[in-house]
Steps between C-alpha positions, in 0.01 A plus 500: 500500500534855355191644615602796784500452847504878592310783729291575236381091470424519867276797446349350164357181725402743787240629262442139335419344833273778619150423567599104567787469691404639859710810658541335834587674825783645658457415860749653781526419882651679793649207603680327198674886482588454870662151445699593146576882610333637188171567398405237278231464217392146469338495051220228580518267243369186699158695442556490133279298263625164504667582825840608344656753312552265203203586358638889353771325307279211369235729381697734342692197311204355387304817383785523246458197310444541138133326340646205391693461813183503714346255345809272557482535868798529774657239738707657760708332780481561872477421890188633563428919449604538101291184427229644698586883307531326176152270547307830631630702227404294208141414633480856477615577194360129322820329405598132618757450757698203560745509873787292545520492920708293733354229644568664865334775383262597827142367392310818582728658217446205228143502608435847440729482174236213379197691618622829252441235242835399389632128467783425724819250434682427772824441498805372755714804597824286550527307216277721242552751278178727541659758227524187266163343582359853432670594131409094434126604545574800338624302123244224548251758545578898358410634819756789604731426850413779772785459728521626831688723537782551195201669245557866426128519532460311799809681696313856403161379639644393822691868537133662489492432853759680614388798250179493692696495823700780449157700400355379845757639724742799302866474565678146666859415555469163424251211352546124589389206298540132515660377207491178306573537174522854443185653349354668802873615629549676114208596463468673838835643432405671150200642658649677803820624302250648253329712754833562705854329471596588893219162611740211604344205350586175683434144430392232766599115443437191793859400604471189339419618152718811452571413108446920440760614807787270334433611200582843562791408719639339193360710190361282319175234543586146702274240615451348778279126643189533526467717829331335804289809652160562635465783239375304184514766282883591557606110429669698161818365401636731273426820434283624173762582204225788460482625822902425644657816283156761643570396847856513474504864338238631746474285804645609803631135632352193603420389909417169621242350759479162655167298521458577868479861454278443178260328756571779818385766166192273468408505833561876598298613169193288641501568822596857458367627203225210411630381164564177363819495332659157333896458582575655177305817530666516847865480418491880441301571834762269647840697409330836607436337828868411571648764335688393230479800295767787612358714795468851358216459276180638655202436290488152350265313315466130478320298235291193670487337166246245594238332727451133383581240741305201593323577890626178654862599386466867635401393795766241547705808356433778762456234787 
């Protein structure tokens, strides 16, 4: 796709977003900073519309469309919190959505996904194709594929929170994200080398799943099973071909976090702070919490990407 994926795309969505994407909060506490040995900025995106970040890179993807493409519709492919960005985004702007989502997809996700208006497929994650399902919907039908995370448009959307972020609190050392595919990760990483070049950008992947961490290790994309981890939205197994050469230009490394400490993130930000964070959103929290990043940065700021998780499963979760 030649279309850039550049600082100034990141800023062109801030202002294409505005006025329907919600700037959430930046929430701190006294003891989070006391447990990682920083002061830490926690971006709020569980409070998003839709409950997840997703929504800035849908949005802005979908607000691009030409006429003709409108009127086609989109079908997109996803766990849970692009469906959902993808379904809220096109009731918005009046264009059909189709979503291709696992069939272990958690059911407060598909449910929401299906109450945005869109029709849902569902699919088997180990023995489907949801990439090929999609693009077959896509010929039978014109509709244009919305992936993910590997969408210029999509990847720029999702860096708007960090650009908001960075706006919130001045000058950090460092900014975390959980990573799956990419977008958020390059899109983060655009954004906070276009204000300032010194903020270490790191990446956060569930032990089980970390597809992006190889990858660097070996320069060049590699896929991996189907990971088995709590944190749907990481279950990647490749890096985007969109997103792998941003994060590996501008990305200051990849850490890792097991499910356990996913959950311990879970629990502390509820108890603690009072938010409900899914495992995904919490990977970030998580690797702040056990220090995985190097000790000398002092002001750090963590993207909780997301808040959708089904209440039985949290509580089974932080039990």
């Amino acid at each position: 796709m030649s279309v850039d994926l550049d600082f100034a795309a990141v800023r062109a969505a801030a202002a294409r977003i505005a006025g329907v994407v919600h700037r959430t909060p930046v929430v701190t506490s006294r003891t989070l900073d006391e447990r990682a040995g920083a002061h830490v900025f926690l971006k709020c995106e569980n409070l998003q519309r839709m409950g997840a970040f997703k929504i800035r890179g849908a949005y802005n993807a979908l607000a691009q469309l030409t006429p003709e493409e409108h009127d086609r519709g989109v079908v997109a492919f996803s766990s849970g919190n692009h469906a959902q960005g993808v379904a809220l985004a096109a009731k918005l702007l009046g264009i059909r959505a189709t979503i291709v989502m696992p069939s272990d997809a958690p059911a407060s996700k598909v449910a929401a996904t299906r109450g945005y208006g869109a029709d849902v497929v569902s699919y088997d994650r180990a023995t489907e194709d949801r990439d090929a399902i999609a693009r077959r919907i896509a010929a039978e039908t014109g509709a244009s594929v919305i992936p993910p995370y590997d969408h210029p448009h999509v990847a720029a959307g999702a860096g708007t929170a960090a650009l908001e972020l960075l706006a919130e609190t001045g000058s950090l050392d460092a900014i975390v994200v959980t990573v799956g595919g990419g977008g958020l990760l390059a899109g983060s990483c655009l954004a906070a080398h276009g204000i300032d070049e010194r903020i270490a950008v790191w990446g956060v992947e569930p032990e089980a799943g970390d597809d992006f961490k190889q990858s660097l290790a070996r320069g060049e994309r590699v896929s991996i099973p189907v990971p088995d981890t709590i944190a749907d939205g990481a279950r990647t197994q490749s890096p985007g071909a969109i997103t792998f050469p941003v994060v590996q230009t501008h990305a200051a490394g990849i850490v890792t976090v097991s499910d356990d400490e996913i959950r311990a993130a879970m629990r502390f930000a509820f108890e603690r702070m009072k938010l409900v964070i899914e495992p995904t959103g919490a990977a970030g929290l998580a690797a702040v919490l056990n220090h995985r990043l190097p000790r000398h940065y002092d002001r750090i700021g963590v993207i909780v990407t997301g808040g959708n998780v089904d209440p039985d499963k949290f509580a089974a979760f932080i039990a």
